[in-house]
Backbone as JSON Lines, residues from 0, in Angstrom:
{"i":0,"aa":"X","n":[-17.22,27.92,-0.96],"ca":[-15.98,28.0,-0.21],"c":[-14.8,28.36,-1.12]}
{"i":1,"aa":"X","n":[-14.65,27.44,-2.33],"ca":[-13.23,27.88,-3.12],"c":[-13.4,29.82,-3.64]}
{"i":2,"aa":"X","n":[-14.9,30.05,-3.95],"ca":[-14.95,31.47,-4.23],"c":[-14.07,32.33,-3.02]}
{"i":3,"aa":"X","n":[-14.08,32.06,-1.82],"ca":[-13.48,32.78,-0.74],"c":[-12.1,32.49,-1.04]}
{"i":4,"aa":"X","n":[-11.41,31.94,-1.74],"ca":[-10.21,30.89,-1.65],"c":[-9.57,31.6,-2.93]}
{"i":5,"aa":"X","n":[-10.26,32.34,-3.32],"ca":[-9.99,32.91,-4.99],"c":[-9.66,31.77,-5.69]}
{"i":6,"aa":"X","n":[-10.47,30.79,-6.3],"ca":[-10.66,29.82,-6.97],"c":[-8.97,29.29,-6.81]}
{"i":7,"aa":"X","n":[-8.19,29.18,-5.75],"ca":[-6.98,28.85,-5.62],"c":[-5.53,29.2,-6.57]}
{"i":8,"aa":"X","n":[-6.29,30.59,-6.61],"ca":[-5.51,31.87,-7.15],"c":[-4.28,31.25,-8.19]}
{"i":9,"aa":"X","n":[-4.71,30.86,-8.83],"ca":[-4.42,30.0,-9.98],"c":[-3.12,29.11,-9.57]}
{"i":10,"aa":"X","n":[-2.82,28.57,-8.75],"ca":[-1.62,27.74,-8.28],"c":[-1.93,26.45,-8.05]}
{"i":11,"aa":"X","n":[-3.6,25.99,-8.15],"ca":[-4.32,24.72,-8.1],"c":[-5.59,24.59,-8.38]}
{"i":12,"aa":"X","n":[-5.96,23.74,-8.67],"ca":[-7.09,22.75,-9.06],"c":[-8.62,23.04,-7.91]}
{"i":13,"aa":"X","n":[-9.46,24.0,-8.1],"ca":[-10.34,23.62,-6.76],"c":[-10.88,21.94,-7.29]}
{"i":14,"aa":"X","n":[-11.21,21.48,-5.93],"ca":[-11.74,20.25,-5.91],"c":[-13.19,20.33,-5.22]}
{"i":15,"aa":"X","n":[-14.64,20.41,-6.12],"ca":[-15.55,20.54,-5.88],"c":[-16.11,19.95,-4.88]}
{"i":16,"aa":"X","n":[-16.1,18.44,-4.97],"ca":[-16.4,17.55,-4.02],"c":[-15.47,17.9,-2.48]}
{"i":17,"aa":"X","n":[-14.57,18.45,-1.96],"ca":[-14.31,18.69,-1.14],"c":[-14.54,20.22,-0.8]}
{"i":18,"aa":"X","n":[-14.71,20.69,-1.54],"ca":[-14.5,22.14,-0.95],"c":[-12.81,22.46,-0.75]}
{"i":19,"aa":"X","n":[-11.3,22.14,-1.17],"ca":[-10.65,22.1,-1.26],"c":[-9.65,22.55,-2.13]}
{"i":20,"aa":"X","n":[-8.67,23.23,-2.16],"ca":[-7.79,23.64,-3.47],"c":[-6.34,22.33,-3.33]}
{"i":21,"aa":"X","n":[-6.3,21.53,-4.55],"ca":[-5.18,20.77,-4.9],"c":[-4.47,21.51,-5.32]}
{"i":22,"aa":"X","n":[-3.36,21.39,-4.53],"ca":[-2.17,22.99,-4.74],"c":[-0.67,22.3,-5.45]}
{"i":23,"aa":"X","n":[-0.86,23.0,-7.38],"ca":[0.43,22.58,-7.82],"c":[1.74,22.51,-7.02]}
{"i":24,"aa":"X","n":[2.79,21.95,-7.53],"ca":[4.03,21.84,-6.68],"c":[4.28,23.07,-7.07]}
{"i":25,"aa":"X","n":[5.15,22.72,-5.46],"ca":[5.87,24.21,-5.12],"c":[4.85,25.46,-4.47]}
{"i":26,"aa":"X","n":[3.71,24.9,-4.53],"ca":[2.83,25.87,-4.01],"c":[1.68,25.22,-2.56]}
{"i":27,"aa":"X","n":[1.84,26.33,-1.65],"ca":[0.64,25.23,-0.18],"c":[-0.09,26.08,-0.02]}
{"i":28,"aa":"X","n":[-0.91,26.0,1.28],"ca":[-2.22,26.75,1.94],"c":[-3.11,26.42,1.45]}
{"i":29,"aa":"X","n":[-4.21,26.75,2.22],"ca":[-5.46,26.22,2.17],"c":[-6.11,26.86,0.46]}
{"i":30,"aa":"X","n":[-5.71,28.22,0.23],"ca":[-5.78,29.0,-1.45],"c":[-4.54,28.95,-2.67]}
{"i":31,"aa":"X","n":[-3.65,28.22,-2.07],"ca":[-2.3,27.89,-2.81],"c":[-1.4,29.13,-3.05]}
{"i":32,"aa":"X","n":[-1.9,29.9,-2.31],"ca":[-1.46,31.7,-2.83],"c":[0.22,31.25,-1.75]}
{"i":33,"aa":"X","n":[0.2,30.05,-0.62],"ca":[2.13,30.29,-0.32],"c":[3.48,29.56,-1.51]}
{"i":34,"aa":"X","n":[4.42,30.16,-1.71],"ca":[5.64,29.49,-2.42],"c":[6.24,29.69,-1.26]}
{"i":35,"aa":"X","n":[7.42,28.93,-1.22],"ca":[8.32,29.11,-0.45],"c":[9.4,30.15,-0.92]}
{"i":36,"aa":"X","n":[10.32,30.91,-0.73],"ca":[11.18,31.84,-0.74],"c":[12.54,30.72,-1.12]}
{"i":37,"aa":"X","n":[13.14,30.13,-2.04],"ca":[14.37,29.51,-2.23],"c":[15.81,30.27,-2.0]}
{"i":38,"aa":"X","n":[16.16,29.57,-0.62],"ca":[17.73,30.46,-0.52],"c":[18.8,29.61,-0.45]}
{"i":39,"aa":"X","n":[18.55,28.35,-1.75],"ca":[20.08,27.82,-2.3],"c":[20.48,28.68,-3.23]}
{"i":40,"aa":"X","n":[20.11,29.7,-4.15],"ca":[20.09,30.52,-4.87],"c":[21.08,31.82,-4.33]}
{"i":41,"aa":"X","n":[20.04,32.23,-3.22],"ca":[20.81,33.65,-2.69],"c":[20.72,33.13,-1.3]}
{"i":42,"aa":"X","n":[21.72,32.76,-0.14],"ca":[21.78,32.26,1.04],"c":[21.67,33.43,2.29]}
{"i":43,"aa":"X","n":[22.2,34.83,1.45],"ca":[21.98,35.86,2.22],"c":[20.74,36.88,1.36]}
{"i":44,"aa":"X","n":[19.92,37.08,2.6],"ca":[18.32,37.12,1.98],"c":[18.02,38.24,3.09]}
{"i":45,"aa":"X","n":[16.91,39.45,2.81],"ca":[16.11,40.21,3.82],"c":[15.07,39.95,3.2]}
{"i":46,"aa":"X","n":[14.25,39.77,4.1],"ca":[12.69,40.56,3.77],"c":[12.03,40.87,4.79]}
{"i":47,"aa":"X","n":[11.13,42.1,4.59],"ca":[10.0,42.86,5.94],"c":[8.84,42.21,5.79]}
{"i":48,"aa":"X","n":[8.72,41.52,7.41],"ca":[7.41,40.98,7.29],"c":[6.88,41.99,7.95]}
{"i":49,"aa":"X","n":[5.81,42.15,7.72],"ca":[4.49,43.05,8.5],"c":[3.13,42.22,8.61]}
{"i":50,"aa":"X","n":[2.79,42.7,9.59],"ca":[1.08,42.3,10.68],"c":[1.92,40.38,10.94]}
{"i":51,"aa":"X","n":[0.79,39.89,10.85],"ca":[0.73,38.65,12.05],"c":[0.45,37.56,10.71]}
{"i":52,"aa":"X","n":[1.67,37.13,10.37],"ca":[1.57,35.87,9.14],"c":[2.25,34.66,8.72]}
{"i":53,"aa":"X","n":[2.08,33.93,8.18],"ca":[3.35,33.13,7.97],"c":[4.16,33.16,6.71]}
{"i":54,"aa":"X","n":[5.48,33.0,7.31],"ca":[6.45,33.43,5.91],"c":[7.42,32.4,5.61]}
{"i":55,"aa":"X","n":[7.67,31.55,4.31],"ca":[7.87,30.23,4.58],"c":[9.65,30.68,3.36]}
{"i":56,"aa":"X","n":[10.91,29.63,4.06],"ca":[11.68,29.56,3.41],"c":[12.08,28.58,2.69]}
{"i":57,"aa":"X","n":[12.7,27.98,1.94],"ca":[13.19,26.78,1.74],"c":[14.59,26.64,1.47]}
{"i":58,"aa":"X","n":[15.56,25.7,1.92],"ca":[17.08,25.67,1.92],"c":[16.78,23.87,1.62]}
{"i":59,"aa":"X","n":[17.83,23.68,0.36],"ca":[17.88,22.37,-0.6],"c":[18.76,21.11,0.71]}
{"i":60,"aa":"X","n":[17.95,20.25,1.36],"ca":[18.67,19.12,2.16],"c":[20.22,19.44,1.75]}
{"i":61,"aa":"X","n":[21.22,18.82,2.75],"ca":[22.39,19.05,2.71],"c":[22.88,20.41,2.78]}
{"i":62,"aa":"X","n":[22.46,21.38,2.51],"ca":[23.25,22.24,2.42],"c":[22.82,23.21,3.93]}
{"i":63,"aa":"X","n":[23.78,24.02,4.33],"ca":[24.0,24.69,5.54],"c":[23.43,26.04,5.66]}
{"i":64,"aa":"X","n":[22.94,26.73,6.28],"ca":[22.6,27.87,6.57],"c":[22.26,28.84,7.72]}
{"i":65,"aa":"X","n":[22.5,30.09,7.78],"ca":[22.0,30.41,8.92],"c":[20.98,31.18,8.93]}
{"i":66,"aa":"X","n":[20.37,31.34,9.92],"ca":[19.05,31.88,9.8],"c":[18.74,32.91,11.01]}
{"i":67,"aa":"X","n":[18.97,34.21,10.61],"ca":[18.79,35.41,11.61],"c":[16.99,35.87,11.54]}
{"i":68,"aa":"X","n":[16.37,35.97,12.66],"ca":[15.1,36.62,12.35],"c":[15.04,37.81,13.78]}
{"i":69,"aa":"X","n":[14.47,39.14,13.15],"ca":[14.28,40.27,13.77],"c":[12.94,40.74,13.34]}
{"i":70,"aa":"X","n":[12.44,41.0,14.25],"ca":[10.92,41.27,14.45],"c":[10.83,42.28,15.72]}
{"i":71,"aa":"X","n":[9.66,43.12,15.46],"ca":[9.26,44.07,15.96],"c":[7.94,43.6,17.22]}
{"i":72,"aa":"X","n":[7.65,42.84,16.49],"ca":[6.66,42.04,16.89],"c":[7.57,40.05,17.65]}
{"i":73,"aa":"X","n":[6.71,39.85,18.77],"ca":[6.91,38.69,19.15],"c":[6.83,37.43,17.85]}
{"i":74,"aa":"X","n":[7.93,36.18,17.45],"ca":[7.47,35.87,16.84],"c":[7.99,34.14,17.05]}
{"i":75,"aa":"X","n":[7.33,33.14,16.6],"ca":[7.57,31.8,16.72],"c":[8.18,31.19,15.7]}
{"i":76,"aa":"X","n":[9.09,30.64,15.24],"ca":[10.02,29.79,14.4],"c":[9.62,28.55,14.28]}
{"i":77,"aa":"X","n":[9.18,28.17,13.52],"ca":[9.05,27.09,12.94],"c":[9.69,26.1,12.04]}
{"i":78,"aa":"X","n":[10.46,24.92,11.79],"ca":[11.5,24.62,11.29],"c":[11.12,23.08,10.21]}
{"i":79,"aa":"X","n":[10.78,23.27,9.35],"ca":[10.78,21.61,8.99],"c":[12.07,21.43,7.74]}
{"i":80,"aa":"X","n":[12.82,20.33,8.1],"ca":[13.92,19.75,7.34],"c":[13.67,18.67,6.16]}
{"i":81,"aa":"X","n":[14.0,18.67,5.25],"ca":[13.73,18.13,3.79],"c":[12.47,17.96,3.08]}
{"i":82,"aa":"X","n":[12.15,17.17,1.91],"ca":[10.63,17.52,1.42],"c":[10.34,18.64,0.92]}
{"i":83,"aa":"X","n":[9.18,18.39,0.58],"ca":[8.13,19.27,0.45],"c":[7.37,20.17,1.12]}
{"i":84,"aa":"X","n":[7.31,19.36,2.28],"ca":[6.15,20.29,3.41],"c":[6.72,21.65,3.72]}
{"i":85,"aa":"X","n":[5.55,22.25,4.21],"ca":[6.41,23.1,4.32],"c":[5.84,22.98,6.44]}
{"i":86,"aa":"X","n":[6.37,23.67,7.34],"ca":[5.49,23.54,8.47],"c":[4.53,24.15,9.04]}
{"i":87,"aa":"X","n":[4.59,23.52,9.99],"ca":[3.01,24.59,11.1],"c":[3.35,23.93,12.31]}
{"i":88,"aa":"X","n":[2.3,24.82,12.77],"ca":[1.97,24.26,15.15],"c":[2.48,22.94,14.71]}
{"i":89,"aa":"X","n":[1.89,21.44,13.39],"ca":[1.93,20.28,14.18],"c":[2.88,19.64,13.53]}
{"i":90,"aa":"X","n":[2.97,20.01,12.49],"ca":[4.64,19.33,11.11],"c":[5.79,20.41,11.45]}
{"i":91,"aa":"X","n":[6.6,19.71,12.48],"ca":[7.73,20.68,12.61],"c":[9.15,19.73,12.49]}
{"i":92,"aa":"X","n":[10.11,20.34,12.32],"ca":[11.24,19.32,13.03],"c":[11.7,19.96,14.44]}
{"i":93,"aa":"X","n":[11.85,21.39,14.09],"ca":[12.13,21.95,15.84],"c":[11.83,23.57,15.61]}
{"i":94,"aa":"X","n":[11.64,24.24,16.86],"ca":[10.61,25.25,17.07],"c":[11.55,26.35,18.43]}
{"i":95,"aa":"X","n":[11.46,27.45,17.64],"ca":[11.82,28.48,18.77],"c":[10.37,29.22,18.94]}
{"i":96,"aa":"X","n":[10.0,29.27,19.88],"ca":[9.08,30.29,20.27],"c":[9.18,31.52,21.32]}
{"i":97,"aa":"X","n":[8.95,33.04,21.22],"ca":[8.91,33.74,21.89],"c":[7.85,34.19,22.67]}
């Protein structure tokens, strides 16, 4: 399984006994291949997503932002506030869906 996983494309630890990648900080997914995109840095940000994926941001607790998304394609918003996590369908804080 971790061979499919690209031995967790060097961002973590496979864990034999599970079949699992322990994913250094700052890094998630099931292959550790997501970072989050940090926009306390640069608050005004583009990027082109293309095909059907998830694209994860991070903004530092306390601080304010807005968040424009344009897509060509139908797409669902997903929102989680402070931490680490990053979200999905079931770790959210709140959710636009189209």
């Amino acid at each position: 399984m971790l061979d499919y996983m690209n031995q967790c494309n060097g961002h973590g630890d496979p864990n034999t006994s599970t079949g699992k990648c322990e994913c250094y900080s700052g890094y998630h997914g099931a292959d550790c291949s997501v970072k989050p995109t940090s926009l306390s840095s640069n608050p005004s940000t583009s990027h082109t997503i293309t095909g059907q994926r998830w694209t994860y941001y991070k903004v530092p607790a306390g601080e304010s932002f807005t968040l424009s998304v344009t897509s060509d394609l139908g797409v669902d918003l997903y929102v989680k506030t402070g931490g680490d996590e990053i979200p999905d369908t079931v770790n959210f804080d709140s959710v636009t869906k189209n």
